[in-house]
PDB file with SEQRES, HELIX, SHEET and CRYST1 records, atoms N, CA, C and O in Angstrom:
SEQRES   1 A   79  UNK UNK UNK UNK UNK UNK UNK UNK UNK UNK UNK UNK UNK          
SEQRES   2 A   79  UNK UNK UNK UNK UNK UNK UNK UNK UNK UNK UNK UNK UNK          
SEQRES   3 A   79  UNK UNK UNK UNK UNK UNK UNK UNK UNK UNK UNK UNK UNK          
SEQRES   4 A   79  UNK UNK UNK UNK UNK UNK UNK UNK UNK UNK UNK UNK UNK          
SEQRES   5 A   79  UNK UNK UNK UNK UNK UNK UNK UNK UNK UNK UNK UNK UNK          
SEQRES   6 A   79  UNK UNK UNK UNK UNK UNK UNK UNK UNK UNK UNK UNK UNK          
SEQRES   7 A   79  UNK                                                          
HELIX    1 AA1 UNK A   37  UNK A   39  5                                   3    
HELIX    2 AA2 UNK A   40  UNK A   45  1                                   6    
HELIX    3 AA3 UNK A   50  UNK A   63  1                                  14    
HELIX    4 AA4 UNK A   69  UNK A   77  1                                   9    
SHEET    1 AA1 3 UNK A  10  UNK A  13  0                                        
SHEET    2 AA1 3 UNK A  19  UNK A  22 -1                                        
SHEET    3 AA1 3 UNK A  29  UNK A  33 -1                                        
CRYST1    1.000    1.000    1.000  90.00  90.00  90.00 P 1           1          
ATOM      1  N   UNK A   1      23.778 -53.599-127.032  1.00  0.00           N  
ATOM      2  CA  UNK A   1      23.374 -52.226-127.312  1.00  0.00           C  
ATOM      3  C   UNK A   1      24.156 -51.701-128.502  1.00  0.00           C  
ATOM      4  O   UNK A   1      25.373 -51.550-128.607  1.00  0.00           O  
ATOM      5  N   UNK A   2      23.315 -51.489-129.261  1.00  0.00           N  
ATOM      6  CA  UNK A   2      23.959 -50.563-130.615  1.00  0.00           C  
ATOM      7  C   UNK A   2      24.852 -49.339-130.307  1.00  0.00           C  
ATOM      8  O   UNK A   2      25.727 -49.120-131.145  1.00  0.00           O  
ATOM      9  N   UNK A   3      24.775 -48.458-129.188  1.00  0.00           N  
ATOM     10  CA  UNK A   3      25.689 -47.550-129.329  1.00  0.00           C  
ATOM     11  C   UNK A   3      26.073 -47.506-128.096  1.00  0.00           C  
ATOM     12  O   UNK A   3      25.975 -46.370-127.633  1.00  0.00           O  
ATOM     13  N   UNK A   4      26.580 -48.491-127.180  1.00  0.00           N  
ATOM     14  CA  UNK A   4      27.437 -49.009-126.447  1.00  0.00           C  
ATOM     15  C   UNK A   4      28.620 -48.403-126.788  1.00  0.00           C  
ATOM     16  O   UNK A   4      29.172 -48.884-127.778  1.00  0.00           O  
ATOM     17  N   UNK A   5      29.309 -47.233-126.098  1.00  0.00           N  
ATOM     18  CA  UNK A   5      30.605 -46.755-126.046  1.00  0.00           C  
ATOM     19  C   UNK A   5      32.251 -47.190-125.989  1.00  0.00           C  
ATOM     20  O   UNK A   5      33.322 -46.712-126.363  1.00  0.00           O  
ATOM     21  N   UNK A   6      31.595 -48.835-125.028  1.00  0.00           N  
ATOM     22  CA  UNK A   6      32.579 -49.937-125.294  1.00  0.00           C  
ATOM     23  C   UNK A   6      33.079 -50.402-126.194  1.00  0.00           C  
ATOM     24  O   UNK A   6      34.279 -50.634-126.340  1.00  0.00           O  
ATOM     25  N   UNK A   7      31.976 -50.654-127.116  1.00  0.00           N  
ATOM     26  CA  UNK A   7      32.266 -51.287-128.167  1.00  0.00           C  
ATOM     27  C   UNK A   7      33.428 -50.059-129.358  1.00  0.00           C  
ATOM     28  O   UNK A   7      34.144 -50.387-130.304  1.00  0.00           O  
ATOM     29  N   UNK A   8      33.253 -49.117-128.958  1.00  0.00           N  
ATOM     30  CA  UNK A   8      33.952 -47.884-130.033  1.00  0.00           C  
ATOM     31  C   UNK A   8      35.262 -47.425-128.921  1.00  0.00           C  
ATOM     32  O   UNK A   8      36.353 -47.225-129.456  1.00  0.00           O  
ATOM     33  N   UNK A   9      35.205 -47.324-128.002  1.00  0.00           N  
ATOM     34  CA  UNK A   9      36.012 -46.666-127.466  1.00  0.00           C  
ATOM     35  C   UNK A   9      37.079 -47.717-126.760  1.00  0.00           C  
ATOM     36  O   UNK A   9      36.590 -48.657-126.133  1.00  0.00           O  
ATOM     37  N   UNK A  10      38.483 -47.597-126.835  1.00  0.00           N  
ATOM     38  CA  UNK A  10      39.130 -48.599-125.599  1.00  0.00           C  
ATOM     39  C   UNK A  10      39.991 -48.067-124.973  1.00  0.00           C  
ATOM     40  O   UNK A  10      40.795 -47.144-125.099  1.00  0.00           O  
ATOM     41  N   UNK A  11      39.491 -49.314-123.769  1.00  0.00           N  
ATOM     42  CA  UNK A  11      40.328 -48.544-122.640  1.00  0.00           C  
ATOM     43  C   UNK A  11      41.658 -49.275-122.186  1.00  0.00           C  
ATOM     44  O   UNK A  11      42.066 -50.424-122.354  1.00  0.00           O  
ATOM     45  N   UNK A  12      42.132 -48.254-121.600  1.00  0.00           N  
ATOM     46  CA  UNK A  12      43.477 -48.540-121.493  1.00  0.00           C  
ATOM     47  C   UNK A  12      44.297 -48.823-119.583  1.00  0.00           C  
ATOM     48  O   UNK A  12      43.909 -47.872-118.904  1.00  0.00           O  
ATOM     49  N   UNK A  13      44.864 -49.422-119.042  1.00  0.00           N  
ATOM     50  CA  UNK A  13      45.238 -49.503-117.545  1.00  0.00           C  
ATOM     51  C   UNK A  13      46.170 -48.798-117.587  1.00  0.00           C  
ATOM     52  O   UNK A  13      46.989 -48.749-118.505  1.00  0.00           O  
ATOM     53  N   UNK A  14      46.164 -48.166-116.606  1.00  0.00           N  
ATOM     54  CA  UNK A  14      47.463 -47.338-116.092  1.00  0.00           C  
ATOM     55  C   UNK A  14      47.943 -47.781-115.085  1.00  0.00           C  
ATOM     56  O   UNK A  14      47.183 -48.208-114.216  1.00  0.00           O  
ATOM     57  N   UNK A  15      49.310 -47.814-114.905  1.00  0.00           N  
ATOM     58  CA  UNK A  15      50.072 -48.074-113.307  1.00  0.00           C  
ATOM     59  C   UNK A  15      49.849 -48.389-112.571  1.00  0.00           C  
ATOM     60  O   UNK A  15      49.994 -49.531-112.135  1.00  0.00           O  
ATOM     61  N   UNK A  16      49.089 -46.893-111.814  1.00  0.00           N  
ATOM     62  CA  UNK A  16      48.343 -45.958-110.846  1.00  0.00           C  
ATOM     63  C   UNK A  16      46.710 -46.543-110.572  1.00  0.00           C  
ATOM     64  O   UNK A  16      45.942 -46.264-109.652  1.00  0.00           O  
ATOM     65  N   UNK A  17      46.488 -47.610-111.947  1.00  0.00           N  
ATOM     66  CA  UNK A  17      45.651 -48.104-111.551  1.00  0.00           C  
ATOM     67  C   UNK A  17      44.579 -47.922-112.071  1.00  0.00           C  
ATOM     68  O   UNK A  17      43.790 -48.849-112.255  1.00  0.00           O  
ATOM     69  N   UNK A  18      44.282 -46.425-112.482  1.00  0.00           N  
ATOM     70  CA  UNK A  18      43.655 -45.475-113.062  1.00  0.00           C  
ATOM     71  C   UNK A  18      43.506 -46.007-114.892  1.00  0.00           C  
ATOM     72  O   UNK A  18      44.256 -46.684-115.595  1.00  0.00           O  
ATOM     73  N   UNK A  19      42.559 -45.522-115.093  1.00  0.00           N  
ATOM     74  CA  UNK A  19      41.921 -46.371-116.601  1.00  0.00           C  
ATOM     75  C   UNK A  19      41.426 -45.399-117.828  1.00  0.00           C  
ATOM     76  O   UNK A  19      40.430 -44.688-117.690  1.00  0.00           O  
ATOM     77  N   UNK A  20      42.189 -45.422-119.029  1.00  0.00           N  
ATOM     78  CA  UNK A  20      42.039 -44.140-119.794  1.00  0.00           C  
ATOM     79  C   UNK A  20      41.167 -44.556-120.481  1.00  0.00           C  
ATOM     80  O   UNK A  20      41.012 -45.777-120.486  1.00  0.00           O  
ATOM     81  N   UNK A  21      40.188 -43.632-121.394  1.00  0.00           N  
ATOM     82  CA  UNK A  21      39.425 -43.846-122.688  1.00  0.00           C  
ATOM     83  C   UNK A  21      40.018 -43.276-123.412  1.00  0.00           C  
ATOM     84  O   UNK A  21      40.395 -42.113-123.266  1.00  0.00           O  
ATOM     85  N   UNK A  22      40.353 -44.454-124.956  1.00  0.00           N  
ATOM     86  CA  UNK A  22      41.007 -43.800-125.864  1.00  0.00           C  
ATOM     87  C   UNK A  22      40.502 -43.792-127.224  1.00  0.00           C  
ATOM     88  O   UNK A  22      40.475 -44.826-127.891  1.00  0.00           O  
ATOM     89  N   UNK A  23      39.823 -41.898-127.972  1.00  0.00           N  
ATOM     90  CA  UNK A  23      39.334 -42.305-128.886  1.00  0.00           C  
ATOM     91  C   UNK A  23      39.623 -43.266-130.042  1.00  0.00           C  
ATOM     92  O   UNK A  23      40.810 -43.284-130.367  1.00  0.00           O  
ATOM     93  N   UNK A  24      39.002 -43.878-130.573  1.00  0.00           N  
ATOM     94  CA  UNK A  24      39.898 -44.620-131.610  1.00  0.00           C  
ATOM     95  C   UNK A  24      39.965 -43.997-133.245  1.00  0.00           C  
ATOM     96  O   UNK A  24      40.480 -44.669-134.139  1.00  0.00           O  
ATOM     97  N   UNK A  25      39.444 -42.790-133.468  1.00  0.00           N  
ATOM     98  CA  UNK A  25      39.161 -41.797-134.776  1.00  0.00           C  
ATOM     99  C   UNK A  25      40.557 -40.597-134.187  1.00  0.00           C  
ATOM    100  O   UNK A  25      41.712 -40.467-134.592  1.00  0.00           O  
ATOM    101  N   UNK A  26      40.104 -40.177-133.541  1.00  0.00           N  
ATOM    102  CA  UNK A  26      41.497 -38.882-133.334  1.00  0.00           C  
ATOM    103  C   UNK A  26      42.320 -39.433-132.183  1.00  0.00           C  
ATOM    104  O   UNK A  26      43.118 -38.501-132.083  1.00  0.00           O  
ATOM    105  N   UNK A  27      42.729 -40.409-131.126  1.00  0.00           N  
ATOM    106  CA  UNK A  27      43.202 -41.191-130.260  1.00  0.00           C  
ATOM    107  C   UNK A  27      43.731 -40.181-129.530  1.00  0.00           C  
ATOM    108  O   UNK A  27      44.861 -40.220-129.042  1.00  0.00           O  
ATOM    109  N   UNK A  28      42.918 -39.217-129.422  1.00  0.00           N  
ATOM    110  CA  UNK A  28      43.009 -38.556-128.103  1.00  0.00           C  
ATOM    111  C   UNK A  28      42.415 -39.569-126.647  1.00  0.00           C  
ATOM    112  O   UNK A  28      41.556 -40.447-126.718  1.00  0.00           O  
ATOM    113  N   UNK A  29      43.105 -39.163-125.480  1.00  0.00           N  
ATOM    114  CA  UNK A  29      42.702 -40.021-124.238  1.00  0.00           C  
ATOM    115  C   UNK A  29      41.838 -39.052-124.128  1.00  0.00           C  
ATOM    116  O   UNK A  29      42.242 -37.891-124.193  1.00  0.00           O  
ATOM    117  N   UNK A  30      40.392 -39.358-123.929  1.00  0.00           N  
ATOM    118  CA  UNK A  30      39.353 -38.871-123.700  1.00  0.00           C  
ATOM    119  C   UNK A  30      38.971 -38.528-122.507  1.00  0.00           C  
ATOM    120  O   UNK A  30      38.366 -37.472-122.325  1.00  0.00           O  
ATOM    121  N   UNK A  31      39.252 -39.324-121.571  1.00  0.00           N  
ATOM    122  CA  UNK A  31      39.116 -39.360-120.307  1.00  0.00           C  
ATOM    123  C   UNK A  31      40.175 -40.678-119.039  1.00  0.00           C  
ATOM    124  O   UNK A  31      40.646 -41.783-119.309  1.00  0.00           O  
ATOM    125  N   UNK A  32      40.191 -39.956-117.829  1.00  0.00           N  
ATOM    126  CA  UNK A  32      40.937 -40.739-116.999  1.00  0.00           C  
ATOM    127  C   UNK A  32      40.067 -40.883-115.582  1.00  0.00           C  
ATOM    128  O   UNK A  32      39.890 -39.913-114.845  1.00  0.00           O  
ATOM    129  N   UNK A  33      39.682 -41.867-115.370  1.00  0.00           N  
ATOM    130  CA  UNK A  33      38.877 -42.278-114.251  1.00  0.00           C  
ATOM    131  C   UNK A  33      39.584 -43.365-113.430  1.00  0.00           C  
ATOM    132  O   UNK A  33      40.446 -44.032-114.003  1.00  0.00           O  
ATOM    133  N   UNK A  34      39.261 -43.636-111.969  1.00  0.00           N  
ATOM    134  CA  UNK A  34      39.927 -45.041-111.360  1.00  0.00           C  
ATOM    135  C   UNK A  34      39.074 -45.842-111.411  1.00  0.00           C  
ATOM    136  O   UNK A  34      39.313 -46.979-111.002  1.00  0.00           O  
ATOM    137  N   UNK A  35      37.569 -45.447-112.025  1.00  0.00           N  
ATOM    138  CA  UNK A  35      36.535 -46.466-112.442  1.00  0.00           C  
ATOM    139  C   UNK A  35      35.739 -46.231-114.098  1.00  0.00           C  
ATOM    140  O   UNK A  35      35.228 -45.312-114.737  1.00  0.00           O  
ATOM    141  N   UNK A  36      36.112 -48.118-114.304  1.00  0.00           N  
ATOM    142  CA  UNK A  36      36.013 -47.552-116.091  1.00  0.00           C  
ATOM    143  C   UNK A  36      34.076 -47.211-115.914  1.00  0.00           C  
ATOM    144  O   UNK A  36      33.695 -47.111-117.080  1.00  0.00           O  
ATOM    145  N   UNK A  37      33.351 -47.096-115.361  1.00  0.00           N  
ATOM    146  CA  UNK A  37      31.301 -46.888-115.244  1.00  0.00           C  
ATOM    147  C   UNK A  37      31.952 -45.126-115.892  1.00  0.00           C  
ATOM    148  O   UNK A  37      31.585 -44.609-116.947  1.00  0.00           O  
ATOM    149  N   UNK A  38      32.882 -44.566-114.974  1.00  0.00           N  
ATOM    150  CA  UNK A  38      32.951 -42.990-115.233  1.00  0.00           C  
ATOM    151  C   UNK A  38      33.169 -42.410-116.345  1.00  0.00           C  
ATOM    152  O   UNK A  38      33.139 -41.198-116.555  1.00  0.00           O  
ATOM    153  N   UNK A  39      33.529 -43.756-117.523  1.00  0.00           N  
ATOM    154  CA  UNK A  39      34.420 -43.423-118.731  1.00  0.00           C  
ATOM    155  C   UNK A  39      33.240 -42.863-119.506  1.00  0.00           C  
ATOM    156  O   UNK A  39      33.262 -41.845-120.198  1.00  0.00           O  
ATOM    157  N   UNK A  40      32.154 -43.709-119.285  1.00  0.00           N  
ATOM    158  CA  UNK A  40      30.551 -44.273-120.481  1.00  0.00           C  
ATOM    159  C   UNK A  40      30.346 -42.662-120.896  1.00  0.00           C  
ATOM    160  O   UNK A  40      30.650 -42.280-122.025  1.00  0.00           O  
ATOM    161  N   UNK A  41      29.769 -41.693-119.820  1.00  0.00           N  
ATOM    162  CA  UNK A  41      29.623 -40.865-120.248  1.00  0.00           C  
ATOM    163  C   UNK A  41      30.429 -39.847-120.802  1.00  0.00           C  
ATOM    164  O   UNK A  41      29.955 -38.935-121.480  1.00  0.00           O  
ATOM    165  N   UNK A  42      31.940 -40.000-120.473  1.00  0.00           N  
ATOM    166  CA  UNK A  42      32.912 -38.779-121.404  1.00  0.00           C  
ATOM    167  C   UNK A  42      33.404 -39.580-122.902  1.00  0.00           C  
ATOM    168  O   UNK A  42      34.183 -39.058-123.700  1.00  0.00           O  
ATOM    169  N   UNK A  43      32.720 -41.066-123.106  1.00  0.00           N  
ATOM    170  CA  UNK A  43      32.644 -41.295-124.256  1.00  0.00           C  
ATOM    171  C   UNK A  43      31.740 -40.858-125.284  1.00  0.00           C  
ATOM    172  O   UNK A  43      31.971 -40.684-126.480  1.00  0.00           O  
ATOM    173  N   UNK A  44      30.388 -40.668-124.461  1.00  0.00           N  
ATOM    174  CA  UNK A  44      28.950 -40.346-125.430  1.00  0.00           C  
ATOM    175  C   UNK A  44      29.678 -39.034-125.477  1.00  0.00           C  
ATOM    176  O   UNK A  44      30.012 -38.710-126.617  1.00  0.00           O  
ATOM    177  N   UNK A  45      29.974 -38.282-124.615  1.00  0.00           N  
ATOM    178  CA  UNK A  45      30.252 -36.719-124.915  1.00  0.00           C  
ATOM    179  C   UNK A  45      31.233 -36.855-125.939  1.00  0.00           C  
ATOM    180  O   UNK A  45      30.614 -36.668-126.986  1.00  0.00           O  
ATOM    181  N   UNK A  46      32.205 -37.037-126.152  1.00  0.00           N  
ATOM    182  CA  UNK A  46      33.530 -37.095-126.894  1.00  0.00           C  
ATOM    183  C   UNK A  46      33.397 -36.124-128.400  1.00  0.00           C  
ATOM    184  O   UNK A  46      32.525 -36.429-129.213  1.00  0.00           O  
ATOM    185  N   UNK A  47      34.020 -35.349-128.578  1.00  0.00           N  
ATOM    186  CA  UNK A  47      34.083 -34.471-130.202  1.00  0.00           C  
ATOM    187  C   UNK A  47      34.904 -34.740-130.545  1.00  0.00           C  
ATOM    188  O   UNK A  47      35.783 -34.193-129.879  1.00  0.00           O  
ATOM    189  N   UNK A  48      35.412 -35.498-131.490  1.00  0.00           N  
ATOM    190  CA  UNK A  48      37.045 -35.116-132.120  1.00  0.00           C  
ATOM    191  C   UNK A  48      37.465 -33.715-132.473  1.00  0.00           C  
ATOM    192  O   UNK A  48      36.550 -32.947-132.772  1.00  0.00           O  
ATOM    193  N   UNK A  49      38.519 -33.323-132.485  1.00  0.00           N  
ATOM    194  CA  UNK A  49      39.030 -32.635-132.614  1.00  0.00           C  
ATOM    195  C   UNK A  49      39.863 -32.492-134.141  1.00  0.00           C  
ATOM    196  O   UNK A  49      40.950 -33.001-134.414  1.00  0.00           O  
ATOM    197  N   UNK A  50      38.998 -31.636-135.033  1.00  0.00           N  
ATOM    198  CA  UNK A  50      39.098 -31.986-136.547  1.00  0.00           C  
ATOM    199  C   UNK A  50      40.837 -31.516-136.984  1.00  0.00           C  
ATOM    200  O   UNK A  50      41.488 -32.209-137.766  1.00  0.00           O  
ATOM    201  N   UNK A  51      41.225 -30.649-136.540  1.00  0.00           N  
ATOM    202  CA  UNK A  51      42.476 -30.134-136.608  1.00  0.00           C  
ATOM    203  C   UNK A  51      43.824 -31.063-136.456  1.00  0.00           C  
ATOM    204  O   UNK A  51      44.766 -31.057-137.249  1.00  0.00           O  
ATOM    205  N   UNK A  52      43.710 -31.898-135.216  1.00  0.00           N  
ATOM    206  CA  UNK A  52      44.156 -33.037-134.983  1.00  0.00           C  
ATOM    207  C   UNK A  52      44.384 -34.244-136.085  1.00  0.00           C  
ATOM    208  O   UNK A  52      45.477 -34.767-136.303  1.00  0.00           O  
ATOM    209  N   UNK A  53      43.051 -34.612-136.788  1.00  0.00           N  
ATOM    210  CA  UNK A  53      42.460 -35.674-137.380  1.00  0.00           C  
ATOM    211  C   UNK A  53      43.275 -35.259-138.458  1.00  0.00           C  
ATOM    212  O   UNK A  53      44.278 -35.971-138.512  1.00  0.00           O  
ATOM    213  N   UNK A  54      43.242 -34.347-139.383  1.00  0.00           N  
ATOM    214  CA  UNK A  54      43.366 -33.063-140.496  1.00  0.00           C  
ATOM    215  C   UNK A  54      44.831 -33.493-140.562  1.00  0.00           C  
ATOM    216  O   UNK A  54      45.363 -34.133-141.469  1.00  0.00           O  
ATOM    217  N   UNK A  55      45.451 -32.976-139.315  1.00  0.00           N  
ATOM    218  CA  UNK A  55      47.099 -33.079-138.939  1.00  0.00           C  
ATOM    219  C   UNK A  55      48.066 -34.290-139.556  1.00  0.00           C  
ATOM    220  O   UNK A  55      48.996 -34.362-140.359  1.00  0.00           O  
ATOM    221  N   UNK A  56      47.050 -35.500-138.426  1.00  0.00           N  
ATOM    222  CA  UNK A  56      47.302 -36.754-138.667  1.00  0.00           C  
ATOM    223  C   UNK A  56      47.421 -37.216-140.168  1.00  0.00           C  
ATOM    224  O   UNK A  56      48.333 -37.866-140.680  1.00  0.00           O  
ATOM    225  N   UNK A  57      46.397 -36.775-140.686  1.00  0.00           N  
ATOM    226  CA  UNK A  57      46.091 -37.248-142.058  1.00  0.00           C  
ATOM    227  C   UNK A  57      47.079 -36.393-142.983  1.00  0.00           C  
ATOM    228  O   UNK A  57      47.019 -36.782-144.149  1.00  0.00           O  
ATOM    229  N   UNK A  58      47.993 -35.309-142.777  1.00  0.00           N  
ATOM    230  CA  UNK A  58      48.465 -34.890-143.290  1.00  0.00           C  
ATOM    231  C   UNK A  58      49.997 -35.823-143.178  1.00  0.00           C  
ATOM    232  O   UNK A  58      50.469 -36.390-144.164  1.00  0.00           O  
ATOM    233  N   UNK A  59      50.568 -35.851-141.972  1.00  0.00           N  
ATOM    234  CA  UNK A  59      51.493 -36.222-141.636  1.00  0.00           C  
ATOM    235  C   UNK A  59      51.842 -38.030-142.196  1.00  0.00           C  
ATOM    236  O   UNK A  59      52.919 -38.626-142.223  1.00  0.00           O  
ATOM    237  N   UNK A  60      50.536 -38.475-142.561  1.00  0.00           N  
ATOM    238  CA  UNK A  60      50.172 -40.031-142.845  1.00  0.00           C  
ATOM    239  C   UNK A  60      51.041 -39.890-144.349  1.00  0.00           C  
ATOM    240  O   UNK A  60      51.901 -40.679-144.740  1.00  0.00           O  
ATOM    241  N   UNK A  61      50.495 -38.499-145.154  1.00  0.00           N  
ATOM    242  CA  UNK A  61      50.510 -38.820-146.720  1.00  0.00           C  
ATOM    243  C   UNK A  61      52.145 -38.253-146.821  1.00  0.00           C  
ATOM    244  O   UNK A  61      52.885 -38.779-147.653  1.00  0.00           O  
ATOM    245  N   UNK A  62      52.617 -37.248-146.004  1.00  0.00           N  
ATOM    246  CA  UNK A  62      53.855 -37.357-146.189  1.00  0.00           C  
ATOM    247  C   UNK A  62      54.583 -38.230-145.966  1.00  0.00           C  
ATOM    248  O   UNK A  62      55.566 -38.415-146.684  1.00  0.00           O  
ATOM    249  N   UNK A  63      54.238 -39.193-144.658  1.00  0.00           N  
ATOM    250  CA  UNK A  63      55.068 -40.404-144.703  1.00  0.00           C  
ATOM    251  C   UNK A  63      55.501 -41.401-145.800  1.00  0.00           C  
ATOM    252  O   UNK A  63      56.617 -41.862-146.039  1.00  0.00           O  
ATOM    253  N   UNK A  64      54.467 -41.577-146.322  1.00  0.00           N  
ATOM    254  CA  UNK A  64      54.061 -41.953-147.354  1.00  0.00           C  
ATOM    255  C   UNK A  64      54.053 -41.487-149.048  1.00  0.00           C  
ATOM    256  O   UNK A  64      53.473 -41.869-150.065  1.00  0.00           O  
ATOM    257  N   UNK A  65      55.065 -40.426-148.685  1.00  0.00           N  
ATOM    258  CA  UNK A  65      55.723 -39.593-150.103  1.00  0.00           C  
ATOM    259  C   UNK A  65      54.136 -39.664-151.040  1.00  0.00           C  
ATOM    260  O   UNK A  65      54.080 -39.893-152.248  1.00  0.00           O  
ATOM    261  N   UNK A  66      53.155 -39.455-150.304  1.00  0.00           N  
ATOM    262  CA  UNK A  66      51.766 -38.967-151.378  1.00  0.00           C  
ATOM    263  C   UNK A  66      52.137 -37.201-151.486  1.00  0.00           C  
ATOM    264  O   UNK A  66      53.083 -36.563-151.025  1.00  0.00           O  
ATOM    265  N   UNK A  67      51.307 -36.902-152.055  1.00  0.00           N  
ATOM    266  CA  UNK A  67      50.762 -35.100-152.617  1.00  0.00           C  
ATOM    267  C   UNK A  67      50.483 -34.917-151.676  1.00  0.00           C  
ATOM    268  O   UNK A  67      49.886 -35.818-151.086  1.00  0.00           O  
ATOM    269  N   UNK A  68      50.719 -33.794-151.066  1.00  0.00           N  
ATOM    270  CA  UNK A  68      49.869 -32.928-150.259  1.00  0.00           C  
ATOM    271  C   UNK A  68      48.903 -32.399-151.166  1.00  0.00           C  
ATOM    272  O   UNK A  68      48.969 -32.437-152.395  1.00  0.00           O  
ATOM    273  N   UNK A  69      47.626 -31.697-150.170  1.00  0.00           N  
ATOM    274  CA  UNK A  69      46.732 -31.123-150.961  1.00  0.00           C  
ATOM    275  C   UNK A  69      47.374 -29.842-151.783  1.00  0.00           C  
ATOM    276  O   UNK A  69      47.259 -29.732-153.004  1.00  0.00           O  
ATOM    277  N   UNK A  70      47.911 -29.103-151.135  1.00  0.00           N  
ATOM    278  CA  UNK A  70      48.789 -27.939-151.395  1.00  0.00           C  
ATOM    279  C   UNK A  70      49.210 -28.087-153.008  1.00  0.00           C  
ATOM    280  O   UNK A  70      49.110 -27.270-153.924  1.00  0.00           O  
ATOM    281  N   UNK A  71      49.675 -29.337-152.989  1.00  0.00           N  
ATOM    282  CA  UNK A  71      50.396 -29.915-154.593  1.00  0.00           C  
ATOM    283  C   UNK A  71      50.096 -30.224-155.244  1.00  0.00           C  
ATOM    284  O   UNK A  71      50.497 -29.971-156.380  1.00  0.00           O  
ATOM    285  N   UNK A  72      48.757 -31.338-154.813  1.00  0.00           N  
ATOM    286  CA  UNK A  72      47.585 -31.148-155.662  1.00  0.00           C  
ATOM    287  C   UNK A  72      46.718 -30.224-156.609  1.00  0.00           C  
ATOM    288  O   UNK A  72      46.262 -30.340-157.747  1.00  0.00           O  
ATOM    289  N   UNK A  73      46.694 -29.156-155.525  1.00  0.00           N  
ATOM    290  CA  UNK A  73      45.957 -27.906-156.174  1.00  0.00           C  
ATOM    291  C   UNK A  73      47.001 -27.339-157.430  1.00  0.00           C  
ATOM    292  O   UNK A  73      46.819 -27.191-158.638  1.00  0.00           O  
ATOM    293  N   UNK A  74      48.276 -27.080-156.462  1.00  0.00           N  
ATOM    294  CA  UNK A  74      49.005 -26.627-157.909  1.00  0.00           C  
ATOM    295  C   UNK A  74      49.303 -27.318-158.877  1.00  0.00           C  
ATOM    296  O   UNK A  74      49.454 -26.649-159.899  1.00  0.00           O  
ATOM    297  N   UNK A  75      49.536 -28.972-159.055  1.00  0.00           N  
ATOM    298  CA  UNK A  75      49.003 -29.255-160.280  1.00  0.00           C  
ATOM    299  C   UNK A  75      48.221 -29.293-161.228  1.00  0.00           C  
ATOM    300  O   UNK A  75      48.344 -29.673-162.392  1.00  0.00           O  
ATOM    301  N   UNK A  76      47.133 -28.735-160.468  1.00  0.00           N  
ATOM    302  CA  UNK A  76      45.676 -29.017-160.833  1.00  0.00           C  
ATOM    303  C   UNK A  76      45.477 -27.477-161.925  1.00  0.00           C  
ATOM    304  O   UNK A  76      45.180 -27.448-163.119  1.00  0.00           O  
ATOM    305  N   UNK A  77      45.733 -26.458-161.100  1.00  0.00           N  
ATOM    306  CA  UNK A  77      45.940 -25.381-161.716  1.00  0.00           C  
ATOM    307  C   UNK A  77      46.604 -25.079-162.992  1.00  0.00           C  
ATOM    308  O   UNK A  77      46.140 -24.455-163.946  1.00  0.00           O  
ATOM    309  N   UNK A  78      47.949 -25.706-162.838  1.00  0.00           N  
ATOM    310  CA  UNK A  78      48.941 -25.674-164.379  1.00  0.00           C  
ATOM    311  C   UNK A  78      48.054 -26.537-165.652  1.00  0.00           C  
ATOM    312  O   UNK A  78      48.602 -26.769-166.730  1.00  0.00           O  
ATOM    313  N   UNK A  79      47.174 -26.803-165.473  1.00  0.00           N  
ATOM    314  CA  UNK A  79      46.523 -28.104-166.358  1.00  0.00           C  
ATOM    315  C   UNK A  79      45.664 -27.248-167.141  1.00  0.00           C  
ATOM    316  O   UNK A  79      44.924 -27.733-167.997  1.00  0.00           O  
TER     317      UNK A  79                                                      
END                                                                             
């Protein structure tokens, strides 16, 4: 199946036994079930959460001694 949730989403075991879905775009745990059948549908549902994503991607380029956009712009401006 082409949009098989499995194939995009993975899951993870817990302890307890209990089995997470973890997005793999914003890696929020999407959902926690003790049966992975319960995951399918809080995968099709799933939104990322753009703020998060945004965050991440911010926190990536500072690691990474890149520009923030912020610095960007003001270079961009002095030009």
């Amino acid at each position: 199946m082409a949009n098989d949730p499995r194939k995009y989403y993975p899951h993870r075991q817990n302890l307890d036994g209990s089995i997470d879905s973890i997005c793999p775009r914003c890696f929020a745990t999407v959902a926690t079930a003790m049966d992975v059948r319960e995951l399918h549908s809080y995968d099709k549902a799933h939104v990322c959460d753009a703020t998060a994503i945004a965050h991440r991607s911010e926190s990536n380029r500072v690691s990474r001694n890149l520009p923030s956009q912020a610095a960007i712009s003001a270079i961009s401006s002095e030009m």
